[in-house]
C-alpha positions as CSV (number, residue, x, y, z in Angstrom):
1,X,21.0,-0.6,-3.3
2,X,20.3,3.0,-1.4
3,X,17.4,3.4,0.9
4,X,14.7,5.3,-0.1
5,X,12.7,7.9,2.9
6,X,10.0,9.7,2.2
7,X,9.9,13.5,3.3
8,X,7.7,16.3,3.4
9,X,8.8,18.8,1.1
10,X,11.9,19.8,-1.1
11,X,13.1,23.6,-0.7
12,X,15.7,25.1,-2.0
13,X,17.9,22.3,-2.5
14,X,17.6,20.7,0.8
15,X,15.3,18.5,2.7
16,X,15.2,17.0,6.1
17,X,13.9,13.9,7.6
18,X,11.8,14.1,10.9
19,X,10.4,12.0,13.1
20,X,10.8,8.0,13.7
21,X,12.5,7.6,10.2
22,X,15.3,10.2,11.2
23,X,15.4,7.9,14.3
24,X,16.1,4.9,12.6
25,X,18.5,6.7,10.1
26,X,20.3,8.3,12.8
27,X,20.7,5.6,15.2
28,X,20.2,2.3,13.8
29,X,21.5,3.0,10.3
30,X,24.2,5.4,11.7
31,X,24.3,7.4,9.0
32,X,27.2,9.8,8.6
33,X,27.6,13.3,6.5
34,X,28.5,12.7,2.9
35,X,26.0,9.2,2.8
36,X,23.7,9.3,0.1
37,X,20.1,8.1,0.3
38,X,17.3,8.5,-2.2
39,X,13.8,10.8,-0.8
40,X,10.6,10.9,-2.2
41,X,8.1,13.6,-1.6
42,X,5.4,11.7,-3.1
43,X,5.8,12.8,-6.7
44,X,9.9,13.5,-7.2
45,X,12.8,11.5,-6.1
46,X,16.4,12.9,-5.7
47,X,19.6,11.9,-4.1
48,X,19.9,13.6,-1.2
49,X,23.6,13.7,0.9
50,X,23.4,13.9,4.6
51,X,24.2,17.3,6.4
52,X,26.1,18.3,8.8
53,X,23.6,21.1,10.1
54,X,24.6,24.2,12.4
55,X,22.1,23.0,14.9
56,X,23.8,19.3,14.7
57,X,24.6,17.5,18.2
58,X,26.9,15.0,16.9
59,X,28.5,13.9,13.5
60,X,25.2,12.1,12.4
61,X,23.7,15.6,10.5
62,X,20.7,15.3,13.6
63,X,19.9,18.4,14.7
64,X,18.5,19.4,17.9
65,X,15.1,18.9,16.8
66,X,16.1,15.6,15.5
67,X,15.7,16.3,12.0
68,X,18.5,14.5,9.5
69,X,19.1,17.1,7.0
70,X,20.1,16.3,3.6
71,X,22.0,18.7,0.1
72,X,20.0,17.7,-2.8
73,X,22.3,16.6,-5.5
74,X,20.7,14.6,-8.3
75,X,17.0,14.0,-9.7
76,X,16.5,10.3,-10.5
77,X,13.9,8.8,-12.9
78,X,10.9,7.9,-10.6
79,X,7.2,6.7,-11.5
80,X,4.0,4.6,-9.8
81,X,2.5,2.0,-12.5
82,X,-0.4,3.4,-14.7
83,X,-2.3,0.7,-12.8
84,X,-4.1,1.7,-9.5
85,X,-5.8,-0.5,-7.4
86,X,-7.7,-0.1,-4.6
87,X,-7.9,-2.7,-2.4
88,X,-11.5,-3.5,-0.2
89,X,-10.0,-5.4,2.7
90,X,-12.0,-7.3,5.5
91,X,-10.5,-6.3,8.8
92,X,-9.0,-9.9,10.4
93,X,-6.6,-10.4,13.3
94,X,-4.7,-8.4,13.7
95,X,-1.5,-10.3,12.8
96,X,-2.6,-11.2,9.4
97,X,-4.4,-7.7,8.7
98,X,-0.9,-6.0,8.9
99,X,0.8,-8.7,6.8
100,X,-1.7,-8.2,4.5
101,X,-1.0,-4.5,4.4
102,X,2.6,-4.8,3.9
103,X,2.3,-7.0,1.0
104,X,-0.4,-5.2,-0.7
105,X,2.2,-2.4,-0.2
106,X,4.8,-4.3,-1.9
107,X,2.3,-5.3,-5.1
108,X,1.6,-1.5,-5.8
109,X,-2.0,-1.2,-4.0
110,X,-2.9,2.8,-4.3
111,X,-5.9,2.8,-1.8
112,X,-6.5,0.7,1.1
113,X,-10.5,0.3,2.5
114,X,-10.6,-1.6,5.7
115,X,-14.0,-3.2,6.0
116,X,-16.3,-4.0,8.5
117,X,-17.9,-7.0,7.2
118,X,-20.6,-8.7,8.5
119,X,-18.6,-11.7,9.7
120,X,-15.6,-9.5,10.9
121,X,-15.2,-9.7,14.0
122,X,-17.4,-7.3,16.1
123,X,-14.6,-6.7,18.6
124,X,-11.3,-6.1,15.7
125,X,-13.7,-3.9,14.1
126,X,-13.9,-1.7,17.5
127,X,-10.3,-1.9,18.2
128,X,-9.4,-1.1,14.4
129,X,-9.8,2.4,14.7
130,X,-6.8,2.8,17.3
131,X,-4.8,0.5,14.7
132,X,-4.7,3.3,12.5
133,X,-2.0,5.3,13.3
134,X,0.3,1.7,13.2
135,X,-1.0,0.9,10.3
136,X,0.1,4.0,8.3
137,X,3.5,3.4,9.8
138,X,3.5,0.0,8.2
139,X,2.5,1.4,4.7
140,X,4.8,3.8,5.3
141,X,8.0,1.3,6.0
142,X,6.9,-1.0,3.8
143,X,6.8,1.5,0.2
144,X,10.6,2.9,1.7
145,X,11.3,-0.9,1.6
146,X,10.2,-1.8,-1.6
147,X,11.2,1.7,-3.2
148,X,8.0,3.0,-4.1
149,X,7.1,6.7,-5.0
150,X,4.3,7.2,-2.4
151,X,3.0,5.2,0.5
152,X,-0.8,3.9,-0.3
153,X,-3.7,6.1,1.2
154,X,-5.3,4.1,4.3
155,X,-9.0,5.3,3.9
156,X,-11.3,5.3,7.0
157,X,-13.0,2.0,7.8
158,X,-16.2,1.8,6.0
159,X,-19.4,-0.9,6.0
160,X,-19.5,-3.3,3.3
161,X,-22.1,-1.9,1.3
162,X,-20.8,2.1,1.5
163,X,-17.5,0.5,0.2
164,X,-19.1,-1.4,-2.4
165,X,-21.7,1.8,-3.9
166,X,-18.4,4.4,-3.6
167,X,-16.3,2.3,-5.9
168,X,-15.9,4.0,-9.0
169,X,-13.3,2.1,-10.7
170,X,-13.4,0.5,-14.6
171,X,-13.0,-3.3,-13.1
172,X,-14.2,-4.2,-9.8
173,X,-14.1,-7.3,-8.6
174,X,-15.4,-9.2,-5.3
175,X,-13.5,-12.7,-4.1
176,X,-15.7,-15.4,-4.0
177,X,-15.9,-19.0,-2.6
178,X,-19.3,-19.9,-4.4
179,X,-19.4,-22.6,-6.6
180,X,-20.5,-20.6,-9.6
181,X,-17.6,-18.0,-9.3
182,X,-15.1,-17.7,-12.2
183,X,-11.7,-18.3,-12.7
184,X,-10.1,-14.6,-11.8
185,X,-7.8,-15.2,-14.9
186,X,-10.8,-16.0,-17.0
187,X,-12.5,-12.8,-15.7
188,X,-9.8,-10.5,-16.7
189,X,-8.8,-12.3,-20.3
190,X,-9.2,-9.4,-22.5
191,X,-9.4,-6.5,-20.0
192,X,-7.4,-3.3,-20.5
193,X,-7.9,-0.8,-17.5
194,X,-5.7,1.2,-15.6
195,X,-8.5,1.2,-12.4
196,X,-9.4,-1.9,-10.6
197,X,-11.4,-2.3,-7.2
198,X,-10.4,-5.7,-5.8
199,X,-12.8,-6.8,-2.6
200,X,-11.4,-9.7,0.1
201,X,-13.7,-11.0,2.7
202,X,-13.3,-11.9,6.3
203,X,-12.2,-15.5,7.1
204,X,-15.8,-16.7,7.4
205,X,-16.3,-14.9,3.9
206,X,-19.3,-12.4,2.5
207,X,-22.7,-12.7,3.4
208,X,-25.3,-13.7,0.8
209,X,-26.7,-9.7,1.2
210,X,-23.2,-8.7,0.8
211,X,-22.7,-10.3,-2.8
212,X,-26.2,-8.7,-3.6
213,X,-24.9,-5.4,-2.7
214,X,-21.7,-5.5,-4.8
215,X,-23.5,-7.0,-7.7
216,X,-25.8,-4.3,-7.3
217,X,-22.6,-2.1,-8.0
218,X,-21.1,-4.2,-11.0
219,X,-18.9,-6.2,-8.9
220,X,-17.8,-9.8,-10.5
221,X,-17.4,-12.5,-8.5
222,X,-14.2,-14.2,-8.7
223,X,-12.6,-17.7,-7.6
224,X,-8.9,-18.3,-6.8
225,X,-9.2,-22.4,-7.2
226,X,-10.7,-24.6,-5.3
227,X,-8.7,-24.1,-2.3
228,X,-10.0,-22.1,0.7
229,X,-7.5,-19.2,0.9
230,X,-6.2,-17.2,4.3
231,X,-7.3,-13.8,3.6
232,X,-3.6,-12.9,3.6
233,X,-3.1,-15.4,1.1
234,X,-5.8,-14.2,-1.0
235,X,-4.2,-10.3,-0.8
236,X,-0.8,-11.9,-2.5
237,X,-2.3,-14.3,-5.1
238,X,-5.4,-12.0,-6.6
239,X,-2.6,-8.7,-6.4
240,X,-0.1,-11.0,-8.3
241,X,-2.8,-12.2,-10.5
242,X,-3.9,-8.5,-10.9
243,X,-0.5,-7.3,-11.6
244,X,0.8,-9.6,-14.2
245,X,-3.0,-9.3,-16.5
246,X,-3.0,-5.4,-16.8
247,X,0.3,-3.6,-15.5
248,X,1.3,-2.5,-18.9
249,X,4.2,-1.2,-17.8
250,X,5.1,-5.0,-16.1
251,X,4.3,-6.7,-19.6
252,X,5.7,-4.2,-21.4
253,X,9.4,-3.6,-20.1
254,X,12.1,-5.0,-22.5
255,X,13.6,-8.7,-21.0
């Protein structure tokens, strides 16, 4: 299976690859002229054949600039799921946030919210905003990985309750722990919508004026089962759970 890298822009039959991905192409991959790759500007993808540029320093199509320049040669069928889903995550460690944000890259989350909850911790929440930059790079590896169209938009961090009244989408649902919370699947039995705002607490979960602001907004609560869920595992099993109940275009492709 080719590897897919994203790139800015396609002109004039060409395209070229900057930065650390032309890094890792060039030196760990080793790619040579004539090697085929798919790239993705976001909303095409084509086949594009390694370069050997005028500017090039060595037989790997780098130029000076360290740009990997490639000859478009074929279009290929490409498309994101009708479903979007934007993901309200509570900022954890920092370990676990960034698994969570590769997976959620891998189940098709559009838009990322990092939250400061009120039980995040005070001191991840200040460090967060110097994550950012890493973070990107690990949407950014992980849709090339798993061969996505466009990497998901990392929002800004936002407060709980901003998150919760700025969420616009036809289904939004909040993670809960409460007794009284129902079964996700029973929540969603008999939904069709293509938007979906799914909201994950921090590990000591959501304050009691936290629920009353997202049911102020039409959030539903939700359970996962009895068991008290990581917030990593939760990201995995409510985007799975997400997925298989109203990606049309999952239920619908021929077996």
């Amino acid at each position: 299976m080719r590897r897919r890298f994203f790139v800015d822009k396609f002109a004039g039959g060409r395209a070229e690859l900057r930065g650390e991905a032309a890094e890792h192409l060039g030196r760990v991959l080793r790619a040579e002229p004539g090697q085929v790759y798919e790239l993705s500007d976001g909303e095409q993808v084509w086949l594009g054949r390694v370069e050997k540029n005028s500017r090039a320093t060595s037989a790997s199509g780098r130029g000076k600039d360290g740009a990997i320049e490639f000859a478009l040669i074929e279009q290929i069928p490409a498309r994101e799921s009708v479903l979007r889903i934007k993901l309200l995550l509570s900022i954890v460690k920092f370990e676990r946030m960034e698994w969570s944000l590769e997976k959620a890259t891998e189940l098709g989350v559009a838009e990322i919210v990092p939250l400061a909850a009120a039980r995040s911790e005070k001191a991840l929440v200040l460090a967060s905003k110097k994550r950012a930059e890493r973070w990107r790079k690990i949407l950014l590896e992980s849709a090339q990985q798993s061969r996505r169209l466009r990497p998901p938009v990392l929002a800004e961090i936002a407060k709980t309750e901003d998150a919760f009244a700025a969420a616009n989408e036809t289904v939004k649902i909040i993670l809960s722990e409460r007794a009284d919370a129902k079964p996700l699947r029973e929540i969603l039995q008999g939904v069709s919508a293509n938007e979906v705002c799914l909201a994950i607490g921090p590990e000591g979960g959501w304050t009691d004026d936290e629920f009353s602001a997202a049911a102020k907004n039409q959030f539903r609560e939700a359970s996962l089962g009895r068991e008290i869920l990581r917030t990593e595992t939760a990201v995995i099993a409510a985007l799975a759970i997400l997925k298989f109940a109203l990606d049309r275009d999952l239920n619908e492709r021929p077996r």
